[in-house]
KEZA-185532 format. One line per 4 residues: their letters; for each residue x, y, z of N, C-alpha, C. Coordinates in steps of 0.02 Angstrom, whole numbers, plus 32768, in hexadecimal, padded with zeros to 4 digits. Example, Ala and Ser with C-alpha at 12.3 -4.5 7.8 and 13.67 -1.06 7.14 Angstrom:
BEGIN
AS = 8294 7EE4 8186 8267 7F1F 8186 8294 7F5B 8186 | 8282 7F90 8162 82AC 7FCB 8165 8285 8002 818A
***
This chain:
BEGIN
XXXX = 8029 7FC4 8000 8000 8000 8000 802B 803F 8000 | 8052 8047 801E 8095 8079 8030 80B7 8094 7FD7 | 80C1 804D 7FD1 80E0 8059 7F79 80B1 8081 7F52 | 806D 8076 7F66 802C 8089 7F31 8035 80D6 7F4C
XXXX = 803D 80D3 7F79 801E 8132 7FA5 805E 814A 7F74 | 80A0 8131 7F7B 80EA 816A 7F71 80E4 8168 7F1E | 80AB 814C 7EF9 80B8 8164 7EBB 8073 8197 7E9F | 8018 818F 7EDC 8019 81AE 7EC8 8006 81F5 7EEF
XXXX = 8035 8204 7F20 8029 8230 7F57 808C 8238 7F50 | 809E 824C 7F12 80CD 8257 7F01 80EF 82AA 7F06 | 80C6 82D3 7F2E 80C7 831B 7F40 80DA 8313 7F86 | 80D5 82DB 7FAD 80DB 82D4 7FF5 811F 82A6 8008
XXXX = 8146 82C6 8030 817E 828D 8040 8167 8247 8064 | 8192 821D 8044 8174 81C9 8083 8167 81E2 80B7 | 819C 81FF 80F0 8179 81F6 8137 813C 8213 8139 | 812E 8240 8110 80F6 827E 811A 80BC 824A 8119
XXXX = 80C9 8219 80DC 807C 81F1 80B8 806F 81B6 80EB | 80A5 81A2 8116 809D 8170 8140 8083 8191 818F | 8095 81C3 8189 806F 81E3 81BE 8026 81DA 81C6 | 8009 820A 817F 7FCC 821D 816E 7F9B 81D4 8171
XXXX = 7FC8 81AA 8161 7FA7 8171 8151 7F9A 8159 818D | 7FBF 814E 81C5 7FA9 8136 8206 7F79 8178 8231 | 7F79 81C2 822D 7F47 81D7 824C 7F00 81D7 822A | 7F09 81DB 81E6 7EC7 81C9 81BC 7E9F 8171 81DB
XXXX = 7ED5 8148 81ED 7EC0 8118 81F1 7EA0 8124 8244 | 7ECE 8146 826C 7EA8 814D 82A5 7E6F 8164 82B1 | 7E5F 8195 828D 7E22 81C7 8275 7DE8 819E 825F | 7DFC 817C 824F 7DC2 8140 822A 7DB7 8122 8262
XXXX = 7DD6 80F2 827D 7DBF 80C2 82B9 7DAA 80FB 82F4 | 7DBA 813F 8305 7DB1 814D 8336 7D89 81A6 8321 | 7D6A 81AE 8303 7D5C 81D7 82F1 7D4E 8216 8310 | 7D60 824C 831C 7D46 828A 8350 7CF9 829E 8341
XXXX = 7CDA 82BE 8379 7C9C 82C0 836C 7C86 82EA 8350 | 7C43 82CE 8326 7C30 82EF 82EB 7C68 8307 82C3 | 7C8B 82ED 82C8 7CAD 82E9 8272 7CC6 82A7 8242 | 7CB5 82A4 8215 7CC6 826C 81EE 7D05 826E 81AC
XXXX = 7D3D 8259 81C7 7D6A 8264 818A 7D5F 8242 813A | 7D70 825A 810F 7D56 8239 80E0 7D8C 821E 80A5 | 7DC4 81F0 8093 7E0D 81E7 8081 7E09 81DB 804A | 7E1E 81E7 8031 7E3B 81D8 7FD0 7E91 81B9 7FD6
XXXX = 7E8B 8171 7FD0 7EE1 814C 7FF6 7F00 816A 7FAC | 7EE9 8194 7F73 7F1B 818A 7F3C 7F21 81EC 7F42 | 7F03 820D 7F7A 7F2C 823F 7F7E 7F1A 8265 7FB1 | 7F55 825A 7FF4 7F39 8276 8016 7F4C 82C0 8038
XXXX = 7F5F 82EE 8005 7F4B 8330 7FF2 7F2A 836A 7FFB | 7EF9 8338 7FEB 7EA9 8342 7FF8 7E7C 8320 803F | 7E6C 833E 805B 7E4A 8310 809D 7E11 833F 80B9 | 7DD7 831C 808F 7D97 8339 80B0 7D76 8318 80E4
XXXX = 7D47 8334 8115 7D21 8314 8144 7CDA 832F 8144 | 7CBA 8315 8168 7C85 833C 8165 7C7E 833F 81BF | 7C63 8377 81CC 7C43 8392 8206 7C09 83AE 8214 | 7BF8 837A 823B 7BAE 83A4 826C 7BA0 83CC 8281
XXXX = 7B74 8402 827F 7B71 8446 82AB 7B56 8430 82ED | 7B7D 845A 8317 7B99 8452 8366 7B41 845F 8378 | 7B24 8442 83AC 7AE4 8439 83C0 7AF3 8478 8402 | 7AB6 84A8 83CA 7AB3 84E8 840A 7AC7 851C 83D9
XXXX = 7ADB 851B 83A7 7B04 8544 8380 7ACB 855D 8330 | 7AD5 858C 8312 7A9F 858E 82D1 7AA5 8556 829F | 7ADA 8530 82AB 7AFE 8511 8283 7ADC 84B2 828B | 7AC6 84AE 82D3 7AA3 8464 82D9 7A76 8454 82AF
XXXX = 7A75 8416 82A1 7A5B 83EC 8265 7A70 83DD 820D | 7AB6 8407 820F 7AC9 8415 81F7 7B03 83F3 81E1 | 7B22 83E1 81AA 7B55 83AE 8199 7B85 83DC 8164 | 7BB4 83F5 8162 7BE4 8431 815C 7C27 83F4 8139
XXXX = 7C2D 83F3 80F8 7C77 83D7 80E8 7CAF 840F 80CA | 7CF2 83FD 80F2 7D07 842D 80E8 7D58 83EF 80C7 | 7D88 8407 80B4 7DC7 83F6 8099 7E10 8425 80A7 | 7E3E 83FD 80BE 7E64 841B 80CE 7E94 83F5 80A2
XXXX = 7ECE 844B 8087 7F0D 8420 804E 7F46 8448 806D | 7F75 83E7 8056 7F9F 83F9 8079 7FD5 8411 8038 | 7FFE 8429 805E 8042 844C 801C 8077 8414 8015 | 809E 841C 7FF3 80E3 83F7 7FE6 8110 83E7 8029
XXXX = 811B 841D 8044 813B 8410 8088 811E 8409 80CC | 80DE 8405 80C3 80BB 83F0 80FE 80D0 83B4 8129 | 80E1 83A6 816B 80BB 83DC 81A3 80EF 842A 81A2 | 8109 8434 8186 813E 847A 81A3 8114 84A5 818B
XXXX = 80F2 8495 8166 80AF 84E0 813C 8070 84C0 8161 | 803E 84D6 8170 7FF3 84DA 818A 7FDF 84C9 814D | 7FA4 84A9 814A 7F7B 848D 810A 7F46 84CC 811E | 7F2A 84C9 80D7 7EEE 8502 80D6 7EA8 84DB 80C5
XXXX = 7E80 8502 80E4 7E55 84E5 810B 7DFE 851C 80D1 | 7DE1 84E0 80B4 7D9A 8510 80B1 7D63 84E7 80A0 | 7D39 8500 80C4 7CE9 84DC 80B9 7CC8 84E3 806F | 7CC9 84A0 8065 7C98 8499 801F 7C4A 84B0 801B
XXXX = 7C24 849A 8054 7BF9 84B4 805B 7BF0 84F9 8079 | 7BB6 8518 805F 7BB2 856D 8072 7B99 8572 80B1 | 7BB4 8597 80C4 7BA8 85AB 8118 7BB6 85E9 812E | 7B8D 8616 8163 7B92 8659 8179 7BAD 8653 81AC
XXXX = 7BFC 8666 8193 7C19 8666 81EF 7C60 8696 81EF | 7C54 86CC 8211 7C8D 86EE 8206 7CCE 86F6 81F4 | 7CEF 86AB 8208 7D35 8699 81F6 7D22 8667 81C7 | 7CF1 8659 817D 7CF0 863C 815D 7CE5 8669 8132
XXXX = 7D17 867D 80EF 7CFE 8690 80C9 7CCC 8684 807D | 7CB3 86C0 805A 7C7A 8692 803D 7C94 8657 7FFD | 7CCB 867E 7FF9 7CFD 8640 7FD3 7CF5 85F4 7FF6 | 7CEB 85E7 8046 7D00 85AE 8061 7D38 85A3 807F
XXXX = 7D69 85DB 8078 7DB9 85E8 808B 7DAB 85F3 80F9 | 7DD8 85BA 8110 7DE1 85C0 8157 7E04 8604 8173 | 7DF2 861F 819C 7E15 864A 81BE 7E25 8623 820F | 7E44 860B 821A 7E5A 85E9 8265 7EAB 85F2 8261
XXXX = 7EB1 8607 82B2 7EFE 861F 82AF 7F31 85D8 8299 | 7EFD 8596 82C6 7F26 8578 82CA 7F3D 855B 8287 | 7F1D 8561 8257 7F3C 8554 8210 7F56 85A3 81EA | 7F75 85BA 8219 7FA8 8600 81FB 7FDC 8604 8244
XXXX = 7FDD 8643 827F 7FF1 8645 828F 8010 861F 82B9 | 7FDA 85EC 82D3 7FF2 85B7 8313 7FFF 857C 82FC | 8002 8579 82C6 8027 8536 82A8 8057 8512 82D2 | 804F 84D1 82D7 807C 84AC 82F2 80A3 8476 82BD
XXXX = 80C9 8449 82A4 80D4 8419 827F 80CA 83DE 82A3 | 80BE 83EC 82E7 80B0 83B2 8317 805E 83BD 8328 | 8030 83E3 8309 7FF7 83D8 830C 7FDB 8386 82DA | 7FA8 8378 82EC 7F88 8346 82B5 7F4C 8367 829F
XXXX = 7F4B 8330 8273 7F0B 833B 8246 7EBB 8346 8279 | 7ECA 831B 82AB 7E86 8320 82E5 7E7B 8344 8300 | 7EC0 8378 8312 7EB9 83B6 8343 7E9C 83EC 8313 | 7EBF 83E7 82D3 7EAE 841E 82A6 7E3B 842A 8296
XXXX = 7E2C 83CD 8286 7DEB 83DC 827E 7DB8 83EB 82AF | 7DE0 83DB 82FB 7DAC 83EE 831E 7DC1 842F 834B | 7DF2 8447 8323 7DFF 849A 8328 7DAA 84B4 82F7 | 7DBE 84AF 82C6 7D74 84C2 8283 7D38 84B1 82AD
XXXX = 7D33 8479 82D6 7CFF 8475 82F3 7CD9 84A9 8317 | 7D04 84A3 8338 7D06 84D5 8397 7CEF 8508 836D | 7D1D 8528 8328 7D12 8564 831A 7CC7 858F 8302 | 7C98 8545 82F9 7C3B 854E 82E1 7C28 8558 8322
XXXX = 7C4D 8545 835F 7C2C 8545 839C 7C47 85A0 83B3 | 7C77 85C2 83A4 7CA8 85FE 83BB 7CCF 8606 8390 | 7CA2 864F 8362 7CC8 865A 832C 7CD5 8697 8366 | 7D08 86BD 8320 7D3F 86EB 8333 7D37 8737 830C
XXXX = 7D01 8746 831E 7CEF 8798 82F1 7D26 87B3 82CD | 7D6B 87B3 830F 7D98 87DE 830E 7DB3 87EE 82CC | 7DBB 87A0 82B4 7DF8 878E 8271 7DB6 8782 8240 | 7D91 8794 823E 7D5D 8787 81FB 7D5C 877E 81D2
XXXX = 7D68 8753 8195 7D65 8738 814E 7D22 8763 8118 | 7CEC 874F 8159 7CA5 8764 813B 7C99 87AC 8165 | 7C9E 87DE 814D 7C96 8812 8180 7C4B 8830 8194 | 7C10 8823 8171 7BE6 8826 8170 7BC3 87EB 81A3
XXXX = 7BE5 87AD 81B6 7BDF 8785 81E4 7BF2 879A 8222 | 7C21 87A8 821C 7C5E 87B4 824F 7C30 87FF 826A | 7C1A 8846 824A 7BF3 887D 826C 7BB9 8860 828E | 7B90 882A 8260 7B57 880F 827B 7B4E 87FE 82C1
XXXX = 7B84 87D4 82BC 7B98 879C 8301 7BA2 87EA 8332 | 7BBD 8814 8329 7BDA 883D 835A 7BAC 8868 8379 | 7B6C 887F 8355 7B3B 88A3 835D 7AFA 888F 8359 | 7AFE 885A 8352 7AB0 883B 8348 7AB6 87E2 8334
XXXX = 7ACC 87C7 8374 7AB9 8780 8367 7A89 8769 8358 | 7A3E 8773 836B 7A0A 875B 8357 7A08 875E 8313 | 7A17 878C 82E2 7A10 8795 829D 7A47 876A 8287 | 7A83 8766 829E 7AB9 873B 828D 7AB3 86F1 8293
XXXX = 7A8F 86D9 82CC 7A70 86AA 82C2 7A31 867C 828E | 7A23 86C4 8290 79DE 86B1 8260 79F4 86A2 8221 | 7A2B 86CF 8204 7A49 86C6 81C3 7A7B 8685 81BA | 7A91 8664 8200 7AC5 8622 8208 7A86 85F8 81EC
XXXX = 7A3B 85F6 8219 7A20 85C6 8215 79F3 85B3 81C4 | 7A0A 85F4 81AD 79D6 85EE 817C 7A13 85CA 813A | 7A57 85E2 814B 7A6E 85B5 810F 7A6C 857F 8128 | 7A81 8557 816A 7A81 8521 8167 7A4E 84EF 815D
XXXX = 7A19 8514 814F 79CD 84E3 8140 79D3 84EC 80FC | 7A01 851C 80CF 79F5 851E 8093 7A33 84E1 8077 | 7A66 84ED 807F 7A9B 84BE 8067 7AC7 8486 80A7 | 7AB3 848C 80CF 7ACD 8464 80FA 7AA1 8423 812F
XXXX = 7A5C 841B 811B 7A28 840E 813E 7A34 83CF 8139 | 7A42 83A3 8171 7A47 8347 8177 7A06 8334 8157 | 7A15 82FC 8133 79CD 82DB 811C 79BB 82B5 815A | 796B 82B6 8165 795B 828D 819A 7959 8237 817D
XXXX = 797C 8218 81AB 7971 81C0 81A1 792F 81A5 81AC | 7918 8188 8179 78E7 8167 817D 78E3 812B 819C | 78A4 8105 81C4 78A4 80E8 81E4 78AC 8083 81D0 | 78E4 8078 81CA 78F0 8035 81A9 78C2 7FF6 81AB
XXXX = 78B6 7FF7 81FD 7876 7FBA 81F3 7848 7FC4 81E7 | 7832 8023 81BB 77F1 8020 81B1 77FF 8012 8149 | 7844 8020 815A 7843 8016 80F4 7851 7FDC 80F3 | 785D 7F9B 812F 7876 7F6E 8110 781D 7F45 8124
XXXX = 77F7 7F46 8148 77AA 7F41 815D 7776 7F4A 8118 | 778A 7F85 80F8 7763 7FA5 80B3 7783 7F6B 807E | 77C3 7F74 8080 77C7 7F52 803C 77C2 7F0C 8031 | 77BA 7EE0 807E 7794 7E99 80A0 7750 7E98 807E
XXXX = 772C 7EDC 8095 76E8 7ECD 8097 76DA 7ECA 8030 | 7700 7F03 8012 76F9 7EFA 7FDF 771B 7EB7 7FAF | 7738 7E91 7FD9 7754 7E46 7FA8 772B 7E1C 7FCC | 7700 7E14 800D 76C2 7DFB 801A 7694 7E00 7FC3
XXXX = 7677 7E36 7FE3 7653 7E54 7F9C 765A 7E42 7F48 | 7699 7E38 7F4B 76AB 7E26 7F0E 76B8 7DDC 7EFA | 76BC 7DB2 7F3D 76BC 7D5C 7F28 7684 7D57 7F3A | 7644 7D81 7F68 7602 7D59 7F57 75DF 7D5C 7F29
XXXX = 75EB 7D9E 7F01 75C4 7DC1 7EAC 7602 7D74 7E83 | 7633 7D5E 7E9E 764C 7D2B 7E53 7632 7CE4 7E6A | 7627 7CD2 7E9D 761B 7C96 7EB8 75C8 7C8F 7EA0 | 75AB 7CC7 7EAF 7557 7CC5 7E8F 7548 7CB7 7E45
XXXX = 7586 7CEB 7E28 7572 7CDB 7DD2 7597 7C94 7DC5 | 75C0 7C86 7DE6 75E3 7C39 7DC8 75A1 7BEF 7DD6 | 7592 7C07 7E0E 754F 7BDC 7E24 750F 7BE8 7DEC | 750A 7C25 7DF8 74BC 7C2F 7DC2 74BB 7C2B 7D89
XXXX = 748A 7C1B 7D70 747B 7C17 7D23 7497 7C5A 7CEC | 74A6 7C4D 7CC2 74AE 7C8B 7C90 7470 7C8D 7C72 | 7447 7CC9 7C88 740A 7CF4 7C6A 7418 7D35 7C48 | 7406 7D44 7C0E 740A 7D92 7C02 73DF 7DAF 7C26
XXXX = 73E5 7DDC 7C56 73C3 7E19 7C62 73A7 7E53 7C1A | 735A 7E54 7C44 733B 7E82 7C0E 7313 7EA9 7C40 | 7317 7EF6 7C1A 72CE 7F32 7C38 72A8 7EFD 7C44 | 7265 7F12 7C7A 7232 7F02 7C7D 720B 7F0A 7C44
XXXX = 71F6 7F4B 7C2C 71E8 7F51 7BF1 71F4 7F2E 7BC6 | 7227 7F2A 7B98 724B 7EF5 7B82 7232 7EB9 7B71 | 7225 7E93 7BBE 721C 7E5A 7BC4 71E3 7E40 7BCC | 71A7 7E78 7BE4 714F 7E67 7BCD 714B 7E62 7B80
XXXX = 717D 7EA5 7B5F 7170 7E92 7B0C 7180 7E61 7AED | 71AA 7E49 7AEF 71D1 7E15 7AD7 7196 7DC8 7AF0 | 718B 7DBD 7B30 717A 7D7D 7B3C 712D 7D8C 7B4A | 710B 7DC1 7B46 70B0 7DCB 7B50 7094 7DB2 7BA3
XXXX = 7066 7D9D 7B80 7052 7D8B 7BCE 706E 7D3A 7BD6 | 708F 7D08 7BAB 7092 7CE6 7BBE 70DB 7CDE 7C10 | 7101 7D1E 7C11 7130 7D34 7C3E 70FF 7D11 7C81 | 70C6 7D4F 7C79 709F 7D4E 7CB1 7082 7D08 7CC3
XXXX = 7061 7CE7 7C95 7043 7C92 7CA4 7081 7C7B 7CC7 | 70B3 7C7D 7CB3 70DB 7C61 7CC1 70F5 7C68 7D08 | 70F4 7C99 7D1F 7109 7CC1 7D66 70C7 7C9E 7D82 | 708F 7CA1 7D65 704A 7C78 7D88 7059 7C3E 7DA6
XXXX = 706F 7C15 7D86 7084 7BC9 7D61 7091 7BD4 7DB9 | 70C9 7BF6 7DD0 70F3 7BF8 7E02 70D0 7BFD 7E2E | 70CB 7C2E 7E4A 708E 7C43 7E76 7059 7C2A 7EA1 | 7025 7C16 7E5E 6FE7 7BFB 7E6D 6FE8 7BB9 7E81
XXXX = 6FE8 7B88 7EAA 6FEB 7B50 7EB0 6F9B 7B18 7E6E | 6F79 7B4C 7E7D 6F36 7B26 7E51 6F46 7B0F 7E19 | 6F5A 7B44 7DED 6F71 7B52 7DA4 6FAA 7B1D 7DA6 | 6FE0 7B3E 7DCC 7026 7B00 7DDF 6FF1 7AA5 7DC8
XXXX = 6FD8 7A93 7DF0 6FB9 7A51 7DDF 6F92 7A54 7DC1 | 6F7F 7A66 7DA1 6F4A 7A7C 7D53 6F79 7A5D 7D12 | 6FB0 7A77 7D2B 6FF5 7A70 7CF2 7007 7A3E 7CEF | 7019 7A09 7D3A 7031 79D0 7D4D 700C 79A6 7D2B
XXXX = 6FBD 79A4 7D24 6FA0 7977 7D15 6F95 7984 7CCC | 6F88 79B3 7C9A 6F90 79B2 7C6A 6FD2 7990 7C42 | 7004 7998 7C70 7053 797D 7C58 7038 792B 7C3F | 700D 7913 7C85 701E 78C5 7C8D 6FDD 78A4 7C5E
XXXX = 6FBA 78C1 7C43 6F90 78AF 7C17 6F37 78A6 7C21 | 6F3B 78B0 7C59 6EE8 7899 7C92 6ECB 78F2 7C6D | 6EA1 78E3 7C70 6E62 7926 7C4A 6E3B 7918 7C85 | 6E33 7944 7CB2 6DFE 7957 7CE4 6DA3 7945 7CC2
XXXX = 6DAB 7985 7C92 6D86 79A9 7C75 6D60 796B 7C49 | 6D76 793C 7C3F 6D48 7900 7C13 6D2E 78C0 7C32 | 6D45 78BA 7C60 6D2E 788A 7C97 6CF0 787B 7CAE | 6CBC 78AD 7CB4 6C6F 78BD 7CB1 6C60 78A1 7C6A
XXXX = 6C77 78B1 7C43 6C64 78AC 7C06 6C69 7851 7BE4 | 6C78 782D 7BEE 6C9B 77F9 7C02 6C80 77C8 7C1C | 6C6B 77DB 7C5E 6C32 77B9 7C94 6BEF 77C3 7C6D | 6BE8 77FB 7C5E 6B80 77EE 7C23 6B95 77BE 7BF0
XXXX = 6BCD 77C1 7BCF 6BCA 777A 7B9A 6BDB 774D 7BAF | 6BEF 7732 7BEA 6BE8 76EB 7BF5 6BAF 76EF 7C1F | 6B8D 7717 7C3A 6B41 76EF 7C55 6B06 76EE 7C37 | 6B15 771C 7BF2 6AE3 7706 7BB3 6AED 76B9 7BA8
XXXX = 6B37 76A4 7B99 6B3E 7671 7B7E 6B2F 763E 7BAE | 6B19 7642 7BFB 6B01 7609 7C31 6AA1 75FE 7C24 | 6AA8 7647 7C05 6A57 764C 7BF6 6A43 761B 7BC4 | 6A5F 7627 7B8D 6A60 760E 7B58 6A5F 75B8 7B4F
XXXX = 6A85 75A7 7B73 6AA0 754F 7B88 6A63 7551 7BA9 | 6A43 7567 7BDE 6A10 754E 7C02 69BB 7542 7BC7 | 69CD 7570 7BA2 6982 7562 7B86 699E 7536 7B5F | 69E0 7516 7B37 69D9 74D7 7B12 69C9 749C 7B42
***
């Protein structure tokens, strides 16, 4: 992995990249709060995170990524530091450019990467009018927090607003109930007959009233065995008729 970084993080000396590589790695397993580093192993140059706005602050609910680059001779130079996302805060300018001493004057080469982001942190919690980037922030804050606030909170609902998480066992419950739904509609048609569906309309024209006898047929139990016995050959209806000619014909034998 080392070989892969020194060819292509080739702006950075070895010790520098073997450094980066073990606090990035610490950063990962141990992460500072509300911030999330975010690593690119083919250059690390570049090192964005994202951060939470500090709870209490205009800035809560809020998810703020910012990137810090480092130079050729870093650590002996401070990496520069600016938020991608837009934010109203006096030592941020509207560029996104950091104003914090500790990435200018108080530079250390023995600072890390952890002290530096949750310097940026602290700084959404206690900005610094004094050194102002945004000066129109920076007067705000000085003479009228409530308005300064109002203007923090209103960008951060505009470009910085966390999506709310939706509730998993209710999407994983919905999309149950809908594959319920969907093997009993295939299990019914695999079972049932294939009928074309027709309008009602439709389907009085097409078949008359015999539709209706037929729905009778069902129905009516009378008619139902009316049918039965017509099937099997017995005529109700001639049976009377039947009985007068054979007791003519007893008549008949008697007077011979």
């Amino acid at each position: 992995m080392i070989m892969t970084l020194k060819a292509t993080n080739e702006n950075l000396p070895p010790n520098v990249i073997r450094q980066l590589a073990k606090e990035l790695k610490n950063l990962d397993e141990s992460p500072p709060e509300g911030i999330t580093v975010i690593v690119n192993d083919d250059d690390f140059t570049t090192i964005c995170a994202d951060i939470e706005g500090p709870a209490g602050t205009p800035y809560e609910n809020g998810v703020f990524r910012m990137k810090l680059l480092l130079s050729h001779d870093f650590p002996q130079s401070p990496p520069k530091g600016f938020f991608l996302t837009k934010i109203f805060h006096p030592n941020i300018a509207t560029s996104g450019e950091i104003c914090v001493n500790t990435l200018k004057k108080d530079w250390n080469p023995g600072l890390g990467l952890r002290h530096v982001l949750l310097v940026v942190r602290c700084l959404l919690i206690e900005p610094f009018p004094e050194s102002a980037l945004n000066e129109q922030a920076g007067k705000m804050l000085l003479e009228n927090y409530e308005e300064y606030a109002r203007h923090a909170r209103l960008y951060t609902g505009i470009h910085a607003l966390k999506p709310k998480n939706k509730s998993k066992n209710g999407a994983i419950s919905e999309s149950t109930t809908a594959l319920n739904v969907d093997q009993s509609s295939a299990a019914f048609s695999e079972n049932a007959p294939s009928v074309p569906t027709l309008p009602t309309s439709s389907a009085t024209r097409a078949f008359g009233t015999s539709l209706q006898d037929q729905n009778a047929t069902v129905s009516d139990p009378a008619i139902g065995a009316s049918a039965a016995r017509k099937k099997d050959g017995s005529m109700p209806s001639k049976i009377p008729v039947d009985k007068k000619k054979m007791d003519a014909r007893k008549r008949s034998l008697k007077r011979l």
